[in-house]
C-alpha positions in Angstrom: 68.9 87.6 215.3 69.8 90.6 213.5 67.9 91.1 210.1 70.8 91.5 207.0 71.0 95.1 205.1 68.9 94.8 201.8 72.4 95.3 200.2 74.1 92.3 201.3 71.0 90.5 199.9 71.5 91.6 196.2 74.3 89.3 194.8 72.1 86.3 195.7 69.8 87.1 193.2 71.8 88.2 190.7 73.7 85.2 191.0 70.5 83.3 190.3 69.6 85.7 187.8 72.8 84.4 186.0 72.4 81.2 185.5 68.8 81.4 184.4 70.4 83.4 181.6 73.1 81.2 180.9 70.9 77.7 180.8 68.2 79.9 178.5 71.0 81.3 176.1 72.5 77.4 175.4 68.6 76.2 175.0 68.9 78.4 172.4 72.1 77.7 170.9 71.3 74.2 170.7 67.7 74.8 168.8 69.8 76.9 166.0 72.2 74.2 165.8 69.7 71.8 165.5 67.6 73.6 162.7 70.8 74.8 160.3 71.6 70.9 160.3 67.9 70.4 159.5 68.6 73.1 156.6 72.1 72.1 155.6 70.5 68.0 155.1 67.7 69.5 152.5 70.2 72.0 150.6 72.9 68.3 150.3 69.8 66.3 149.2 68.5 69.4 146.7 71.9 69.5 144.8 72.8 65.3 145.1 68.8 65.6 143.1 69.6 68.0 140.6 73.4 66.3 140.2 71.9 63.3 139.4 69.3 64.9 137.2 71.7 66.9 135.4 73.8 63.5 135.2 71.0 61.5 133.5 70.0 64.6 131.1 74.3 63.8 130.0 73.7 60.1 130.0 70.7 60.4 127.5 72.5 63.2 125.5 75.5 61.4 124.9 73.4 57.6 124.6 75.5 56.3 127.0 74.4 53.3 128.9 75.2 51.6 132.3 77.1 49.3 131.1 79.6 51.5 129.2 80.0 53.7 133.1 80.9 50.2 134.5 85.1 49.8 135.5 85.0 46.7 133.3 83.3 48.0 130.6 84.2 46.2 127.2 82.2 48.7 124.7 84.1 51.7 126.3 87.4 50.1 125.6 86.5 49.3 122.3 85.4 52.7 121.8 88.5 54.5 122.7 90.5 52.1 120.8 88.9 52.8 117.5 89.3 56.7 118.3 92.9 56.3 119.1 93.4 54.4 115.9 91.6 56.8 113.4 94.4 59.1 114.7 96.9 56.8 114.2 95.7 56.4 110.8 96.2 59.8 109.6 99.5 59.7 111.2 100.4 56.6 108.9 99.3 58.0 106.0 100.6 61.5 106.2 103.9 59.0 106.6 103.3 57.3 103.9 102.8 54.0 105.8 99.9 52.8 103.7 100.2 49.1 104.9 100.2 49.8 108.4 97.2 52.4 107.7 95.3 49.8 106.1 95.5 47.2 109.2 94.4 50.0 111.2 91.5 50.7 109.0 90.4 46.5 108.6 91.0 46.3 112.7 88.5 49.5 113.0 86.5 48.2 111.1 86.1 45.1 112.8 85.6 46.7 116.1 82.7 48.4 114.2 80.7 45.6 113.7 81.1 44.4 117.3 79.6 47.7 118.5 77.1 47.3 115.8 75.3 44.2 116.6 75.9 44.8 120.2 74.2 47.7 119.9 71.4 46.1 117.6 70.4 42.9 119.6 70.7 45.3 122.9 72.9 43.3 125.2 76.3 44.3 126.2 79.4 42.7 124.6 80.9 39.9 126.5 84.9 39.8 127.4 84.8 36.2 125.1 83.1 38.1 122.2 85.6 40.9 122.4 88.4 39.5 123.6 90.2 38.9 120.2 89.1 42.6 119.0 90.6 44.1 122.1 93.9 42.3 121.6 94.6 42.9 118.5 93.7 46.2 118.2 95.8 46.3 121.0 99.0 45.2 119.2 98.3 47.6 116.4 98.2 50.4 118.5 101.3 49.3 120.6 103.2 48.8 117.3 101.9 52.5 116.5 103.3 53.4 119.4 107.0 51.7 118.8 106.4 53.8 115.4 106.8 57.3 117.6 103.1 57.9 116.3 102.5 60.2 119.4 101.1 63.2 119.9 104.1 65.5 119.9 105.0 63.6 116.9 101.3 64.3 115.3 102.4 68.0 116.1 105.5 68.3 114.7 104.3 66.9 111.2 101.2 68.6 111.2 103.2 72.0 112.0 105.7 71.2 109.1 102.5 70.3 106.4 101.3 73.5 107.3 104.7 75.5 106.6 104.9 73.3 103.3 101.2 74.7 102.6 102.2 78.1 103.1 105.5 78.0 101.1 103.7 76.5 98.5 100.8 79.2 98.7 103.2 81.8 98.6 105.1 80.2 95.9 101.7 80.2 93.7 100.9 84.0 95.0 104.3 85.4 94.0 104.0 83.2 90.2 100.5 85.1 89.9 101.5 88.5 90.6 104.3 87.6 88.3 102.0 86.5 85.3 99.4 88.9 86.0 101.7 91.6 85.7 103.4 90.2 82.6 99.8 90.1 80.9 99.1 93.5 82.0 102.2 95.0 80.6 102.0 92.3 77.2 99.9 94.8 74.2 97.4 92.7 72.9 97.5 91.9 69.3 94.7 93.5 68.1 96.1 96.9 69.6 99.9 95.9 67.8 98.1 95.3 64.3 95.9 98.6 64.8 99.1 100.7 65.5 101.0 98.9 62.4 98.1 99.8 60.0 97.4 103.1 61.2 101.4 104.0 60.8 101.0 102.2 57.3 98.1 104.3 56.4 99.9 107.3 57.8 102.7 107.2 55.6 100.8 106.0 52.7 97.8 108.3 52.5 98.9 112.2 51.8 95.5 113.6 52.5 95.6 112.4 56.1 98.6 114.7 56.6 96.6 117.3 54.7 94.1 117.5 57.4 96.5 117.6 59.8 98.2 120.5 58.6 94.7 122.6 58.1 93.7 121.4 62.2 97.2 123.0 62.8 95.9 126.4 62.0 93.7 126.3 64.7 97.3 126.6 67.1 95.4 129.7 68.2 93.1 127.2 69.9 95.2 125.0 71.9 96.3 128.7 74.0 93.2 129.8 74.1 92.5 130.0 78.1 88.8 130.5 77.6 88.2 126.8 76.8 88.4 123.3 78.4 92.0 122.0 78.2 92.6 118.2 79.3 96.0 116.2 78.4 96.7 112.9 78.2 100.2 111.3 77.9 99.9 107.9 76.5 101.2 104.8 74.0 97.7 103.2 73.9 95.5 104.5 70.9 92.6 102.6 71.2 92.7 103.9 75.3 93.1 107.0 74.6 90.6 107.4 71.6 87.9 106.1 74.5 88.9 109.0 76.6 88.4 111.6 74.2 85.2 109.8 72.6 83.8 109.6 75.9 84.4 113.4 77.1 83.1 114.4 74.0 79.9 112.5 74.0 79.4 113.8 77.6 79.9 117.2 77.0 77.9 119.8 76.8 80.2 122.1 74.7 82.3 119.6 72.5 83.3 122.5 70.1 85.3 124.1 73.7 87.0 121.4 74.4 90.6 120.7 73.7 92.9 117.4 74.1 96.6 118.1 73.8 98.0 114.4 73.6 101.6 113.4 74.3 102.8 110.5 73.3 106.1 109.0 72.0 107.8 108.4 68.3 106.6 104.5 68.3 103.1 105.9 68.2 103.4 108.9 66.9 102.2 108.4 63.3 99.5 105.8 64.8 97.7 108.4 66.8 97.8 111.3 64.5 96.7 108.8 61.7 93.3 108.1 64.1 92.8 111.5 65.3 92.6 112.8 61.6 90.5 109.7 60.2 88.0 110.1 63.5 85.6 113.4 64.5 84.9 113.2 68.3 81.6 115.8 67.5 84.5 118.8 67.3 86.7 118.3 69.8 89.9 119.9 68.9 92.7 117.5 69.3 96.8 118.2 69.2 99.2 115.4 69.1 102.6 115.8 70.3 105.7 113.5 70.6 108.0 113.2 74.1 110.8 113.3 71.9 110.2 116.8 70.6 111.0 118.6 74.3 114.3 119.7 74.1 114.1 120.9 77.7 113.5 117.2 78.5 117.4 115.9 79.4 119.0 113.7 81.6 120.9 117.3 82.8 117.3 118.5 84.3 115.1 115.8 84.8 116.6 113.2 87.7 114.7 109.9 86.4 116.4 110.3 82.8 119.4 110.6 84.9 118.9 108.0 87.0 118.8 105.6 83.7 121.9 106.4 82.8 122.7 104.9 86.4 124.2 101.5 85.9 122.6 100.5 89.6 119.0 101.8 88.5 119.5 99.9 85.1 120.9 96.3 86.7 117.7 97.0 89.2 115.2 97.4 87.0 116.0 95.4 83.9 118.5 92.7 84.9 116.2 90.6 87.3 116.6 88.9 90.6 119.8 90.7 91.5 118.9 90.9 95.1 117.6 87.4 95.5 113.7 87.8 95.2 113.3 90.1 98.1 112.0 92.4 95.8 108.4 92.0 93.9 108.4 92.2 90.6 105.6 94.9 90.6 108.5 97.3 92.5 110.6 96.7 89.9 109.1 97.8 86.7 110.7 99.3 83.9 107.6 100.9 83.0 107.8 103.5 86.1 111.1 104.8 84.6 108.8 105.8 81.2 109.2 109.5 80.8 105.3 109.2 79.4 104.4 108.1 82.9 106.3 110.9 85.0 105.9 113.9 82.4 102.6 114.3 84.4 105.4 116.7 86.7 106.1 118.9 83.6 102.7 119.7 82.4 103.8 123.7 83.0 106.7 123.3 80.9 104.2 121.5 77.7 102.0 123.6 78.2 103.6 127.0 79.2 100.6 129.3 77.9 98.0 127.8 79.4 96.9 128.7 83.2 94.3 125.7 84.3 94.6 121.4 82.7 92.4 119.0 83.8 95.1 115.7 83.5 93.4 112.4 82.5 94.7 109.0 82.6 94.1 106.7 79.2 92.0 104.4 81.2 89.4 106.1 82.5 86.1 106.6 80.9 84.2 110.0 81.7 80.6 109.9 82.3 79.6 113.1 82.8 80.2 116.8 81.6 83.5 117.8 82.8 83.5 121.5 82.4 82.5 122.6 85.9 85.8 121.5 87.3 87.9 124.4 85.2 85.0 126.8 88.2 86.3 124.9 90.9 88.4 127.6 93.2 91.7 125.4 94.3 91.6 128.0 97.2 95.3 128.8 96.5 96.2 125.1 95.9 98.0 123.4 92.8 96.3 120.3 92.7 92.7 119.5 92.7 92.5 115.9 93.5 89.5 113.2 95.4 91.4 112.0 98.4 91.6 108.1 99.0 91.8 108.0 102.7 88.2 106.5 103.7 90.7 103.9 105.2 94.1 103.9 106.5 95.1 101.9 103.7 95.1 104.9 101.8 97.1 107.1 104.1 100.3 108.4 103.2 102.4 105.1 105.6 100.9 102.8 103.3 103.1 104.3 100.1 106.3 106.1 102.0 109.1 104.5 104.4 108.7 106.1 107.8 111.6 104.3 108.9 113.5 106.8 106.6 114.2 110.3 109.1 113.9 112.5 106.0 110.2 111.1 105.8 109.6 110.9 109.4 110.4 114.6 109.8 108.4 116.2 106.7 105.2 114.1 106.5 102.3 112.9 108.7 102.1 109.4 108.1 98.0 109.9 108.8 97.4 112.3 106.2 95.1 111.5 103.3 96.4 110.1 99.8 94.6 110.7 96.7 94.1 109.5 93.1 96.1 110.0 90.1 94.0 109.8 87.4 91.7 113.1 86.9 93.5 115.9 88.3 92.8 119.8 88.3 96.1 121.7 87.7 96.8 125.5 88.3 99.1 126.2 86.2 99.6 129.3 87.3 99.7 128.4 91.0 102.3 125.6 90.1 104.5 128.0 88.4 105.0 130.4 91.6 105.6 127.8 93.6 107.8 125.9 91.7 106.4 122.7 92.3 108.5 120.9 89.7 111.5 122.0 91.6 110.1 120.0 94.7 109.7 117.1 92.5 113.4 117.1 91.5 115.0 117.6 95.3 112.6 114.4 96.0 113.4 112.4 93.2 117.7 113.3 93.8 116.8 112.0 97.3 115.4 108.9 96.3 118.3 107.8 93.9 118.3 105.1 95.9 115.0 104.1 96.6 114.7 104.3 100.2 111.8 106.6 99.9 109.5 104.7 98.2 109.7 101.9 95.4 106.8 102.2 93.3 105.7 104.8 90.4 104.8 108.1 90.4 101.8 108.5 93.1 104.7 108.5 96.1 106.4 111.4 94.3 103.2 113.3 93.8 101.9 112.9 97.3 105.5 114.5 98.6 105.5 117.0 95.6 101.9 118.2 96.3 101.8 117.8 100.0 99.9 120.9 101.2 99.5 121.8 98.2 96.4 119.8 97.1 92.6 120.4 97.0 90.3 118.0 98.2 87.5 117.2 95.1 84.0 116.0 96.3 84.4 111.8 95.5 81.7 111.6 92.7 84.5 113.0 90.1 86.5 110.4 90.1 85.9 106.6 91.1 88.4 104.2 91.6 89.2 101.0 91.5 87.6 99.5 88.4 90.4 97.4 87.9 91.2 94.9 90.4 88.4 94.9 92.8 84.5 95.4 93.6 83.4 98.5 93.2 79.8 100.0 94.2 77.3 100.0 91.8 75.7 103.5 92.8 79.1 104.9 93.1 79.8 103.8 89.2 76.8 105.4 88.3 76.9 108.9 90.3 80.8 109.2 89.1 81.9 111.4 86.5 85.7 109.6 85.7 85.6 106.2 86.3 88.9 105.0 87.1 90.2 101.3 85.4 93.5 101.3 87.8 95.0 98.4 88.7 96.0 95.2 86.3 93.0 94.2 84.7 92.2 96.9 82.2 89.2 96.8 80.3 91.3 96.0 76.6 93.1 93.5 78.3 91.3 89.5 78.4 92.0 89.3 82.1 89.5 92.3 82.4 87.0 92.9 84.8 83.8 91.2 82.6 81.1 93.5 84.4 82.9 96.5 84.1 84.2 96.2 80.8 80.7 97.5 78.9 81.4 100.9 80.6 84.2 101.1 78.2 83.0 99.1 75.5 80.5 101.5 74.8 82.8 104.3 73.6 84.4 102.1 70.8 82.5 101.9 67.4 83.9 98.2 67.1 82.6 98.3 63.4 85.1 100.9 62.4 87.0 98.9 59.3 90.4 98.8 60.8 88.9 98.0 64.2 87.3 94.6 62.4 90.3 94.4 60.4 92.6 94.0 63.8 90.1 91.9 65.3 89.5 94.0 68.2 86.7 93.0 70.4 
């Protein structure tokens, strides 16, 4: 027979060769299978060991025993019974169910002393033992239930107790800012009796007035642009005696240091009555009265002319015409005081005099003032220490932005600063006619859609641009109404008293007030006379 080509011999082995492969390949498969189920088994039995571990680690945690995990558990029911009826209970009472609360509170209580001596003698409770516990808790909280003490109900009084609380907090708030700023405005006794006897004295004693009238030869003096000038425009003696005691004690020139005082025909006699009687170690003081500017008429200055506005006058001294919406600090009268705005006429006082260093009448100065008359204002007006360490002090905080007259002119980000102990270029306020700008924004605000309160919104639109930042050691704030640092107090050279509780005042600050006390001689006669203290 005839031998076969090698080629026609080739598929019979491959075909071979294939199913070797095959029969290998599912040996294979099978062996993997076999070990990932192998693999698969441990990992189940890992977790079930650390499940159950984890579950006992619960179970001794939360001391709860077998018995309580059973379906017919009796302590478990018990137990959410009583915490389903201590919310019931607050429910009653907050509805003034006292009776039902009470039946509540005995059932609880007897539940209690099931658990107790269950838990005491260590056997489980029995369904006979409970069974009268159960039932008639059971009834209580079914009646509870007929009473609509639910959850949503829970809610819905718990959400109106809380809007009660909060009327009645703000209630309380609004009386306190009401009081508080009654007793801040109210002049102490002691200050009314020294202002009566001083204007008694005044009038009585002839060679007070004497010594007035030879301190008035030294008019040269008070125009003298070589020397220290500070104003103050004030009603408060005794305030304003601690300002000028307190400069001159810090200075280191007393004898070039001048105090031109403004204040109005009340205390007029009062204060020049002090300021003869006292020495403040040659300090040259001037007393004025408001009422002596002519130039000062409801024809050029817009707040006199808003007063004569029956709106502005029904605002500010007729009360709640608006309803409350209003606080009461918006609507003082004393923000319509000329004393308080003639801060924006210092050039037209004081027309010879090219620098002024204006201090409020409560502050206390701590330090020698006369390096801020070197200070270069760099072409500015104002020299003042800005407030704007937070935005609480930026200029949003005191203007309306909704207004478009504001929006346009003024970045709400930029920095306020203090009132209080200001450097004035006279000179520099005179070119630029900054008292002019202080009238076009006072017209515009006729009807107080600017701002609302006093005179540091009109001064941060009359100086804006216009004012000179002071390093922050000249002037401290915030003595009082709140906290203040106890390294700032003692690096700063005016320490400021703004804010309600003023150091003469009995709802002062307590630590703070021996940084003014100490510039009062309280054993002065007519100080001990008036009982001031």
């Amino acid at each position: 027979m005839r031998r076969r080509g090698q080629e026609f011999r080739r598929p019979v082995r491959r075909r071979l060769s294939n199913v070797f492969w095959f029969t290998l390949c599912g040996l294979l498969m099978l062996l993997f299978i076999g070990l990932l189920t192998r693999d698969t088994n441990s990992s189940s039995r890992s977790v079930l060991v650390k499940k159950s571990y984890r579950q006992d680690r619960i179970l001794e945690g939360l001391n709860i025993t077998d018995e309580m995990l059973s379906a017919d558990s009796v302590t478990r029911k018990l137990s959410d019974q009583i915490a389903l009826a201590k919310a019931f209970v607050v429910i009653a009472k907050e509805s003034n169910n006292l009776q039902f609360a009470w039946e509540l509170s005995a059932q609880i209580r007897n539940s209690q002393v099931l658990l107790s001596s269950a838990a005491l003698r260590r056997i489980p409770l029995t369904n006979s033992e409970s069974e009268v516990a159960i039932r008639d808790m059971a009834l209580l909280l079914y009646q509870a239930q007929q009473l609509h003490y639910d959850s949503a109900t829970m809610i819905m009084r718990m959400k109106a107790k809380i809007q009660g609380l909060e009327e009645q907090k703000n209630s309380v708030s609004e009386k306190s800012s009401k009081y508080g700023q009654i007793a801040a405005e109210e002049v102490p006794k002691s200050l009314y009796c020294l202002g009566v006897r001083l204007t008694i004295e005044w009038f009585k004693n002839s060679n007070i007035q004497k010594n007035l009238k030879e301190k008035r030869q030294v008019a040269m003096t008070l125009r003298d642009n070589s020397l220290y000038h500070f104003c103050i425009f004030s009603d408060n003696i005794l305030a304003t005696s601690v300002v000028v005691n307190s400069t001159a004690l810090n200075s280191k020139n007393p004898d070039k240091v001048v105090f031109h005082l403004v204040t109005d025909e009340v205390n007029y006699a009062a204060m020049k009555a002090w300021f003869s009687k006292n020495s403040f170690r040659g300090v040259t003081v001037d007393v004025q009265k408001i009422e002596e500017f002519s130039w000062l008429n409801a024809s050029y200055v817009p707040v006199l002319k808003q007063l004569q506005d029956s709106d502005t006058r029904k605002y500010y001294f007729s009360g709640n015409n608006d309803g409350g919406k209003t606080p009461i600090k918006f609507r003082n009268p004393k923000y319509l005081s000329m004393l308080n705005h003639l801060r924006f006429y210092i050039p037209e006082v004081y027309p010879s005099l090219k620098k002024i260093v204006f201090l409020d009448d409560d502050v206390v100065v701590q330090k020698d003032l006369s390096p801020l008359f070197a200070i270069d204002l760099n072409g500015n007006v104002n020299g003042a220490v800005e407030t704007c360490m937070e935005t609480f002090h930026r200029y949003h905080k005191y203007l309306n932005y909704s207004h478009p007259l504001i929006r346009s002119h003024f970045d709400p980000d930029a920095c306020g600063w203090a009132f209080g102990m200001n450097v004035f270029d006279l000179v520099q306020w005179r070119e630029k006619n900054v008292t002019g700008i202080y009238h076009y924004w006072q017209e515009k605000n006729v009807d107080r859609t600017l701002w609302k309160l006093g005179t540091l919104p009109p001064g941060l639109l009359t100086f804006y641009g216009l004012t000179e930042p002071l390093a922050p050691d000249w002037h401290v704030l915030g003595l009082g109404y709140t906290n203040v640092d106890s390294q700032l107090i003692e690096n700063g050279a005016v320490l400021h008293f703004n804010g309600n509780s003023k150091p003469w005042l009995k709802i002062g600050m307590e630590k703070y007030k021996p940084l003014w006390d100490k510039y009062i001689g309280y054993d002065h006669p007519l100080l001990q006379q008036c009982n001031v203290h």
